[in-house]
PABAZA-613890 format. One record per residue (C-alpha): x, y negated, z negated; residue in three letters. Coordinates in nm, 4 decimals, m for minus. Layout:
N
         px         py         pz   res
          X          Y          Z   ALA
...
END
This chain:
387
         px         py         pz   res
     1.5499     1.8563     0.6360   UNK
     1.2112     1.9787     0.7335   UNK
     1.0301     1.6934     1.0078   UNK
     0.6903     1.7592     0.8320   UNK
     0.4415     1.5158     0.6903   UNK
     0.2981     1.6044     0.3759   UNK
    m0.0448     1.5018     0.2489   UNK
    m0.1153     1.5080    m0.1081   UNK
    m0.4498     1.5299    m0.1663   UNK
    m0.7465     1.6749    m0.4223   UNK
    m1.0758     1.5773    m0.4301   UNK
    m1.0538     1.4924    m0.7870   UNK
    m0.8598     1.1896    m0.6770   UNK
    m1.2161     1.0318    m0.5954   UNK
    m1.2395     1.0294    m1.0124   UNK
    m1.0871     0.7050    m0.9930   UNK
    m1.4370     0.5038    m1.0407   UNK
    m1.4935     0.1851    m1.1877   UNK
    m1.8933     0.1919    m1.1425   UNK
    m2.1740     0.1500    m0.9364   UNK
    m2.0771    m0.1942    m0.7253   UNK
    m1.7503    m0.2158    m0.7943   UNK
    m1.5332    m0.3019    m0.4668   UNK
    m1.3113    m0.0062    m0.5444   UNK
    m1.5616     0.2182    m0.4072   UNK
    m1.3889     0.6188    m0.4021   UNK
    m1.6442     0.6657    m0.1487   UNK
    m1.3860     0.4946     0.0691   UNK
    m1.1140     0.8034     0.0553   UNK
    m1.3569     1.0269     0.0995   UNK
    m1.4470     0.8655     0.4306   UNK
    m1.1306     0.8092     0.5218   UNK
    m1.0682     1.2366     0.4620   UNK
    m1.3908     1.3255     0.6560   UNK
    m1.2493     1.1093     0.9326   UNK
    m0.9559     1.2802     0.9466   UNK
    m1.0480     1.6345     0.9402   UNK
    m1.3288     1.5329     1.1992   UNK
    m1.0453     1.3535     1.4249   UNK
    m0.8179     1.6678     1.3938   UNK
    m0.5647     1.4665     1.2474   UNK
    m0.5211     1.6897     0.9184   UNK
    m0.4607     1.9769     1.1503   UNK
    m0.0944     1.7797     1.2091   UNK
    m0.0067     1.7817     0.8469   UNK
     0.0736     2.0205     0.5415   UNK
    m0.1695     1.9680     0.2755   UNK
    m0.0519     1.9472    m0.0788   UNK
    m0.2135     1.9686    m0.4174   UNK
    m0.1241     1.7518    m0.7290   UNK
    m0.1264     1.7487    m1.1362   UNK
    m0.1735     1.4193    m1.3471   UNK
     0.1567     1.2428    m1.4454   UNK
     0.2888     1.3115    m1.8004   UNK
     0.3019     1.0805    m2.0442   UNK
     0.6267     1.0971    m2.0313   UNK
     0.6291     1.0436    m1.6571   UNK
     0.4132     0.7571    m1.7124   UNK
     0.6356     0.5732    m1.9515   UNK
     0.9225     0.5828    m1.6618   UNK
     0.7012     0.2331    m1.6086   UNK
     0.4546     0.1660    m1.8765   UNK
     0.4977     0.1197    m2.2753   UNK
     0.3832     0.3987    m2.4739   UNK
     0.0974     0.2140    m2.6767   UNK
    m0.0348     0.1038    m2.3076   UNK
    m0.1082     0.4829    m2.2531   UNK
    m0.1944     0.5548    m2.5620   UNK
    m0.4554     0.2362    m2.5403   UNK
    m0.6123     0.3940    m2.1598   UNK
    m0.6150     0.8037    m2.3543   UNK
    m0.8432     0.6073    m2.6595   UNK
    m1.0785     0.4069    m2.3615   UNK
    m1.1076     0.7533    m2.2060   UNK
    m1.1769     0.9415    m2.4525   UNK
    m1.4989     0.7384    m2.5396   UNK
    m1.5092     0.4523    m2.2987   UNK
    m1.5284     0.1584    m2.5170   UNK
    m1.3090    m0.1704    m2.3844   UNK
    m0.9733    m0.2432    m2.4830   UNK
    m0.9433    m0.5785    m2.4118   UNK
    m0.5700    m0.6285    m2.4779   UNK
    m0.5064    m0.3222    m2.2562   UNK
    m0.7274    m0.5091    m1.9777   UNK
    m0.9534    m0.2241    m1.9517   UNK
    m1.3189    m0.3732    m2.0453   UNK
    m1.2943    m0.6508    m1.7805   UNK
    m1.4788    m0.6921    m1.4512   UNK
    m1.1742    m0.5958    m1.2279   UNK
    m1.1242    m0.3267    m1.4640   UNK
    m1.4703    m0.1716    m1.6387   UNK
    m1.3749     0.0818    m1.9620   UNK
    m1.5054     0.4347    m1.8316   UNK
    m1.4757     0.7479    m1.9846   UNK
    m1.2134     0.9818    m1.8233   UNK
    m0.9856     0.6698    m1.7271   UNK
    m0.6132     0.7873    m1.8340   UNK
    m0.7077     1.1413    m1.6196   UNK
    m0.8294     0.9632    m1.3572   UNK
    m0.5525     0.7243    m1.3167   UNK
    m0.2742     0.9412    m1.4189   UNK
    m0.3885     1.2256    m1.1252   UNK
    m0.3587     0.9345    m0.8993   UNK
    m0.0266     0.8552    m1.0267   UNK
     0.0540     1.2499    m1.0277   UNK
    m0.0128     1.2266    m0.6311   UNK
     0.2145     0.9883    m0.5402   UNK
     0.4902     1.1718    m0.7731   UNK
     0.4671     1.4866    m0.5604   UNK
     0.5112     1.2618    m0.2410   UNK
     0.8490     1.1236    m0.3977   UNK
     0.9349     1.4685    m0.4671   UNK
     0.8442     1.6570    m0.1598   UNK
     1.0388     1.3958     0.0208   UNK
     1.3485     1.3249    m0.2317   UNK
     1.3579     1.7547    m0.2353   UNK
     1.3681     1.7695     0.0940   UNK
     1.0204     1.9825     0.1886   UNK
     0.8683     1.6847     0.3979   UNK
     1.0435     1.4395     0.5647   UNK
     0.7073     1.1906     0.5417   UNK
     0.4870     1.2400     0.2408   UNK
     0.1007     1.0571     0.1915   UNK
    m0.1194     0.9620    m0.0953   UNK
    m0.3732     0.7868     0.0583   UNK
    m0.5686     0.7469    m0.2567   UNK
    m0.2482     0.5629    m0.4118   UNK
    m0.0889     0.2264    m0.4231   UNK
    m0.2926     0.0858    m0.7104   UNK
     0.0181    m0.2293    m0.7201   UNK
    m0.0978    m0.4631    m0.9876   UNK
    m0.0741    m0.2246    m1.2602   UNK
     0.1729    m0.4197    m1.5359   UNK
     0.3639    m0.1786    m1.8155   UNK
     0.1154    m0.2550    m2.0636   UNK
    m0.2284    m0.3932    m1.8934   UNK
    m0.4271    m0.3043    m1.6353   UNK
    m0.4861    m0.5461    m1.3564   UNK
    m0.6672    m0.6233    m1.0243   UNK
    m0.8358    m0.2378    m1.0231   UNK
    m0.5135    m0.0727    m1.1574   UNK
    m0.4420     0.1287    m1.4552   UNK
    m0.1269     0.3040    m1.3491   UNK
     0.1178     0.1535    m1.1192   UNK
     0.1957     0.4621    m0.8830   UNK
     0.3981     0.2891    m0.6410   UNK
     0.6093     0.2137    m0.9224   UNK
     0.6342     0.5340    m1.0966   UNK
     0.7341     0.6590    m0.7642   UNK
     1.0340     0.4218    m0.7178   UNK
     1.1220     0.5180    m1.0919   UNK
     1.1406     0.8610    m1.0038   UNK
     1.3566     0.8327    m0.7508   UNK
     1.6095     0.6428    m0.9179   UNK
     1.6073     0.8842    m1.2508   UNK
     1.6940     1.1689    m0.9665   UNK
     1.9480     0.9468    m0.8557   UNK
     1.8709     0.7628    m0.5863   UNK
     2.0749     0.4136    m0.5447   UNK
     1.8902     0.2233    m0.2579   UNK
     1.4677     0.2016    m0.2327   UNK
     1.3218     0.0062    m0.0076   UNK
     0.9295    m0.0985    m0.1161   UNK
     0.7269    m0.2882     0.2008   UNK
     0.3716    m0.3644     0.0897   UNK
     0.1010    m0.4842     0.3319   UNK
    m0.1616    m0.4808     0.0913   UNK
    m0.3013    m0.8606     0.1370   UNK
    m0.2623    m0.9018    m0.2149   UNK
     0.0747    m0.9828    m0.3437   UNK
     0.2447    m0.6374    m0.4800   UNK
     0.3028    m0.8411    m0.8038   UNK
     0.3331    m0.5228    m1.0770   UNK
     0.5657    m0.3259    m0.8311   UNK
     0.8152    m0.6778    m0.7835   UNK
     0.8064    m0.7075    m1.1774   UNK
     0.9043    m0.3122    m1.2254   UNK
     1.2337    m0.4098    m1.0173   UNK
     1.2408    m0.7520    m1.0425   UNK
     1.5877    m0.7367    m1.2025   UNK
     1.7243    m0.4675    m1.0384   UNK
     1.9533    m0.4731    m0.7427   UNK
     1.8719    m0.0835    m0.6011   UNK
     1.5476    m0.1713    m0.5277   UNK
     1.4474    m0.4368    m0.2448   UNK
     1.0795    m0.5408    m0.2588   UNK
     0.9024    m0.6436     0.0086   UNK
     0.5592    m0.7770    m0.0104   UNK
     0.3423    m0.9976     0.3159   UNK
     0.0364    m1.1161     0.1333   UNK
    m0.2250    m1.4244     0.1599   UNK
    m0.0965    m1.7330    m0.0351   UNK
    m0.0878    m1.7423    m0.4093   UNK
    m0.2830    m2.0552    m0.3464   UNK
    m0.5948    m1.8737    m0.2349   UNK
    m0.6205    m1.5562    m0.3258   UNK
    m0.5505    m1.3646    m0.6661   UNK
    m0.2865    m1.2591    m0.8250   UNK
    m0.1447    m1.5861    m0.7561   UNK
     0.2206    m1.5085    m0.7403   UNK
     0.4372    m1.4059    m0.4414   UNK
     0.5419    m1.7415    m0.3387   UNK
     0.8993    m1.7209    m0.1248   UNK
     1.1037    m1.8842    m0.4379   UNK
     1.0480    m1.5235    m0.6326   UNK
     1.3723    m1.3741    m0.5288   UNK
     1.4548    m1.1510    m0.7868   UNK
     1.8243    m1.0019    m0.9091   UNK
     2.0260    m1.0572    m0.5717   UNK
     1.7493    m1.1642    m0.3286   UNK
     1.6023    m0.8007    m0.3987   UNK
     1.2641    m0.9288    m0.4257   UNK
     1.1225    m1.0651    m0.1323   UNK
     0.7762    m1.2383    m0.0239   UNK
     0.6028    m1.3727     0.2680   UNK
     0.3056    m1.5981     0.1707   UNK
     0.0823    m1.6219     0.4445   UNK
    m0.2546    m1.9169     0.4993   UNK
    m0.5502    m1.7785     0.4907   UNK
    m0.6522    m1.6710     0.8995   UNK
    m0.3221    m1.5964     1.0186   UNK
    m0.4479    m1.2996     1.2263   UNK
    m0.2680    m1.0041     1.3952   UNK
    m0.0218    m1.2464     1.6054   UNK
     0.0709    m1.4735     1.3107   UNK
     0.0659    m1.1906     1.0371   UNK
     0.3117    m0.9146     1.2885   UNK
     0.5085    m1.2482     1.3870   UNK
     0.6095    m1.2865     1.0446   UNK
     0.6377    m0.9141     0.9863   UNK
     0.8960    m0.8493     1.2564   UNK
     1.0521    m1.2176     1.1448   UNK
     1.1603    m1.1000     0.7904   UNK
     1.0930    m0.6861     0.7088   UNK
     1.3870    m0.5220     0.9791   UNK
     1.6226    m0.7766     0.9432   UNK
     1.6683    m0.7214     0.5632   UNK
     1.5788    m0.3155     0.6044   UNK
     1.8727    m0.2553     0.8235   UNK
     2.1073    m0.4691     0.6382   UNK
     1.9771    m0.3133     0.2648   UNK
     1.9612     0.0082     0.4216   UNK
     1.7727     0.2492     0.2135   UNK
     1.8061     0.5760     0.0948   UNK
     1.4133     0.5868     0.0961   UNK
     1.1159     0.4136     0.1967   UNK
     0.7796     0.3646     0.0339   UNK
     0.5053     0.1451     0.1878   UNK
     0.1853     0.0377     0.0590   UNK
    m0.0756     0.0126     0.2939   UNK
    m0.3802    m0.2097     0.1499   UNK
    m0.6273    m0.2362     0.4778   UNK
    m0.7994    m0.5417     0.3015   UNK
    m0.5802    m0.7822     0.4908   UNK
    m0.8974    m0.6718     0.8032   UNK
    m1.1325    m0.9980     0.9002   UNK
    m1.4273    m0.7930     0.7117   UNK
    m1.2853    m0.7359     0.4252   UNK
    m1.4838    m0.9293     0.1635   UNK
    m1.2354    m1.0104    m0.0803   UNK
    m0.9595    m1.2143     0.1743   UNK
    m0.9194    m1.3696     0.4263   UNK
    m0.5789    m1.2826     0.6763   UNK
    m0.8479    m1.1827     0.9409   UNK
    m0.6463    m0.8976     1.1118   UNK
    m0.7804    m0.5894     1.3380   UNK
    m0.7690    m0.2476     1.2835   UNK
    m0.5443    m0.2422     1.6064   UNK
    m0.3181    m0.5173     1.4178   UNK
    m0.2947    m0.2373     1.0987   UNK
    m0.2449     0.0224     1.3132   UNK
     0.0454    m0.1975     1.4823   UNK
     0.2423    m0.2211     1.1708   UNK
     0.2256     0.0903     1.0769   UNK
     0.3779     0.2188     1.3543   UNK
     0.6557    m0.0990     1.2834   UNK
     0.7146     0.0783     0.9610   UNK
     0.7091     0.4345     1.0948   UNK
     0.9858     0.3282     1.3040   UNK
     1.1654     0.1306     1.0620   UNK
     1.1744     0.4527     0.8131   UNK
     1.3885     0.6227     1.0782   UNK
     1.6301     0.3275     1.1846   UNK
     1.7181     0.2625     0.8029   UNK
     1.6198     0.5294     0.5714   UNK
     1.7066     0.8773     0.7543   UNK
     1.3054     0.9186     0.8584   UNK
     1.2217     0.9447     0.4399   UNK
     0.9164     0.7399     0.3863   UNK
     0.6555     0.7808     0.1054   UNK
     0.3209     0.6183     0.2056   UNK
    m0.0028     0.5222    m0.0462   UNK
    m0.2696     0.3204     0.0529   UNK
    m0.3778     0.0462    m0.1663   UNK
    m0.6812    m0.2178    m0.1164   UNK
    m0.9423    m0.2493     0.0954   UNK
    m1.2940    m0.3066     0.0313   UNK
    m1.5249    m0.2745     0.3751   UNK
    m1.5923     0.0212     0.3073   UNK
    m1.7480     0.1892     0.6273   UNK
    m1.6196    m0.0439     0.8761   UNK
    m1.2670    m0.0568     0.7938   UNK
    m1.0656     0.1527     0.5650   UNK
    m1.1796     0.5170     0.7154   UNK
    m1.0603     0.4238     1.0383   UNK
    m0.7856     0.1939     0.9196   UNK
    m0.6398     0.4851     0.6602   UNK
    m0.6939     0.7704     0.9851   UNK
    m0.4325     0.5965     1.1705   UNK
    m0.2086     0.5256     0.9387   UNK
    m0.2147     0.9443     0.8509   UNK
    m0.1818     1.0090     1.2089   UNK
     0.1156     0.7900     1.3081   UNK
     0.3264     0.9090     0.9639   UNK
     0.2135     1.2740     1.0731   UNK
     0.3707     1.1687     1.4173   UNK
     0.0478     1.1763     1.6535   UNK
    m0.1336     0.8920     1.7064   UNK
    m0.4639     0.8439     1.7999   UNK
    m0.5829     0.6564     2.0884   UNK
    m0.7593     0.3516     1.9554   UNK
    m1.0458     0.4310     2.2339   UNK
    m1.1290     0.7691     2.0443   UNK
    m1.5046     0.7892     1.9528   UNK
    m1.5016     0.8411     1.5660   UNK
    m1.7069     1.1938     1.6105   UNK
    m2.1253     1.2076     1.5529   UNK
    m2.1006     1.4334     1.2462   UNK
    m1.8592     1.2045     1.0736   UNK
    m2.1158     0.9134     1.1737   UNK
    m2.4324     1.1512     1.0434   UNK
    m2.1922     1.2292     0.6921   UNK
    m2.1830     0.8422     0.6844   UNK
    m2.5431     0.7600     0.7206   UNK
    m2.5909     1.0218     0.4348   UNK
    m2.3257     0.9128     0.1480   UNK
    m2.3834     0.5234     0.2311   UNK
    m2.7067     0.4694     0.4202   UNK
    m2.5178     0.2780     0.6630   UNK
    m2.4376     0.2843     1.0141   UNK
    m2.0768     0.3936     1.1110   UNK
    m1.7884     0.2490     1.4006   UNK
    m1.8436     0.4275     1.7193   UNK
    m1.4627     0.4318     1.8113   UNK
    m1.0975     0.3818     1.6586   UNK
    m1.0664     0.0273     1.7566   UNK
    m1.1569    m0.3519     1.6916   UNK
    m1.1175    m0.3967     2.0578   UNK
    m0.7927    m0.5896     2.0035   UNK
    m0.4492    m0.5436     2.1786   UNK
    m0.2249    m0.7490     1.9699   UNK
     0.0389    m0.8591     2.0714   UNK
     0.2939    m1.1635     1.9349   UNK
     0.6236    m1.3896     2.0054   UNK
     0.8504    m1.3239     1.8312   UNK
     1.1313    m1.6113     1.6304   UNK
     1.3730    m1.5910     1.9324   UNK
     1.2277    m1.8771     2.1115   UNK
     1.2437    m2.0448     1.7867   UNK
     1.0072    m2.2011     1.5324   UNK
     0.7552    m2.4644     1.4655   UNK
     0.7630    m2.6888     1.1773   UNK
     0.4379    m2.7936     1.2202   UNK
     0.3087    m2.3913     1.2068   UNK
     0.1624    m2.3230     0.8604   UNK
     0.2964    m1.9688     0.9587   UNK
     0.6437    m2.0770     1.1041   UNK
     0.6909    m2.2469     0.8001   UNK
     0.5956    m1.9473     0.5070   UNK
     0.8305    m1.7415     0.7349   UNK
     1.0973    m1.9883     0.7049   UNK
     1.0400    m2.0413     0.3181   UNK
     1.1194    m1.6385     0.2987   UNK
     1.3846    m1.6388     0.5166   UNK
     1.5790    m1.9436     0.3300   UNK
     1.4780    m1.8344     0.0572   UNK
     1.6403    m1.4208     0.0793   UNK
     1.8524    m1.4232     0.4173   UNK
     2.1744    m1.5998     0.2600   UNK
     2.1207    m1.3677    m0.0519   UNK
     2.1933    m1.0778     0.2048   UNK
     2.4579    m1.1786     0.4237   UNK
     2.1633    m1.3251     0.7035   UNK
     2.1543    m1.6113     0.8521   UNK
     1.7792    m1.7654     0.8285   UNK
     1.7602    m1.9160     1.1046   UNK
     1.6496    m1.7469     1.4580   UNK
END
């Protein structure tokens, strides 16, 4: 198998566009791209174009009156309500389905390139749009790509898929895709239900076999509380599932500036886990990982710089969180957003945690939505829940 890292990209991608103030700027991939070229980091990788899914393809996940519902919206943009497209999450524009179903054809060409063997890592950075249900669009999603991914994978055969998402909303379309199926172990680490939308992911959703698992965090956890309960519950049950493949989704909103939640981690905390999950792809899937991004909604600040590491660690060179972020990338971001860019790779943060060796506290709002997971899934796997 070839040890490259593929990244799938077209500047069409940036189609996906809700409007003029709506969080899910596409200014924020292009960023992220300009950082990376400017960093030399896309000088590591083997760029890749894409097509838009089928609609075929598309119905591996969602019904066909759902896509014929986004084609009518797209044709002349007028709302379909009962499709969820008219809403303010989810504003009726015209061009929707080919928007949304070149972002879905993205992340297909990462499952390929990495189920065919021609990378061994494979990126759509402008992917992981999770909420996405088979016949409504939801939280900013039309079509769930993370989803059509997994389905892919199976229809080619594949019997064991591992799905972490660290997107700080819960990755509630891609659990109900699988919910009921034992080859696929879901993994999301989100804020609580109680705060934050979609309001599910609570530890008692444990799908068919314990399959589908969730860590529901309080609100200002922060990079120690958030990696403790990382490390507490994601390699335990990746080593003992043991997938064929793994695909991560890599929301950077869980960041302190984002202004949608409210986890309160550091770019250095993001950049922590996905290293975690670099190395985890190796220990328990044979080094096949398939990586999207997902939310994030400081637009300058964070996701360019957040998004730039995670390319660079799946390529397999990291960058130094003391790198200056380069003065023509800060000029190209005065231009496109009138505002004034990061002057390095870093928060300034070296995070570092305990881990559940030493045991846990009851009284920890974090110890304890760690220990609601791990009662909740361990047993279901052969694992015993406590440390």
């Amino acid at each position: 198998m070839s040890r490259s890292t593929r990244v799938i990209w077209d500047d069409a991608l940036t189609s996906y566009d809700f409007g003029p103030g709506h969080p899910l700027a596409p200014v924020r991939v292009e960023l992220t791209m300009a950082l990376a070229r400017e960093l030399g980091v896309l000088d590591k990788v083997e760029p890749a174009g894409c097509v838009p899914a089928t609609d075929d393809e598309l119905a591996m996940v969602h019904e066909r009156r759902y896509i014929e519902a986004v084609r009518r919206v797209s044709a002349d943009g007028r709302p379909d309500f009962d499709a969820g497209l008219g809403t303010t999450d989810n504003p009726a524009f015209k061009g929707v389905h080919e928007a949304s179903a070149l972002i879905a054809g993205a992340s297909l060409a990462a499952a390929r390139s990495v189920w065919e063997g021609s990378a061994e890592h494979a990126v759509n950075i402008a992917g992981g749009l999770h909420h996405a249900m088979p016949a409504m669009a939801s939280g900013f999603c039309v079509y769930n790509d993370p989803a059509l991914a997994i389905a892919w994978l199976l229809r080619q055969g594949a019997s064991r898929i591992a799905y972490v998402d660290v997107d700080v909303h819960h990755g509630d379309g891609v659990q109900a895709a699988f919910y009921d199926d034992p080859r696929v172990l879901t993994i999301s680490l989100h804020e609580s239900p109680r705060t934050l939308f979609p309001g599910t992911g609570s530890a008692g959703e444990t799908g068919a076999e314990g399959t589908a698992v969730n860590v529901a965090l309080p609100a200002g956890c922060g990079d120690q509380g958030w990696l403790r309960a990382f490390d507490a519950v994601v390699p335990p049950l990746l080593h003992e599932f043991g997938p064929q493949i793994l695909v991560t989704q890599h929301g950077c909103d869980s960041h302190a500036l984002d202004p949608l939640a409210n986890l309160m981690l550091s770019v250095d905390g993001q950049r922590t886990a996905y290293a975690a999950l670099h190395r985890l792809a190796h220990e328990t899937a044979g080094g096949r990982w398939i990586v999207t991004g997902g939310g994030g909604y400081e637009l300058v600040q964070v996701v360019p710089r957040a998004w730039t590491h995670l390319i660079a660690e799946v390529a397999g060179h990291p960058i130094d969180p003391a790198t200056p972020t380069g003065e023509e990338w800060r000029r190209f971001v005065r231009e496109r957003t009138g505002e004034t860019a990061p002057l390095t790779m870093t928060d300034g943060r070296h995070p570092e945690f305990n881990d559940l060796s030493g045991g846990y506290d009851p009284s920890d709002p974090i110890d304890r939505a760690i220990m609601a997971t791990r009662n909740a899934v361990f047993p279901l796997h052969g694992l015993d829940p406590l440390p």
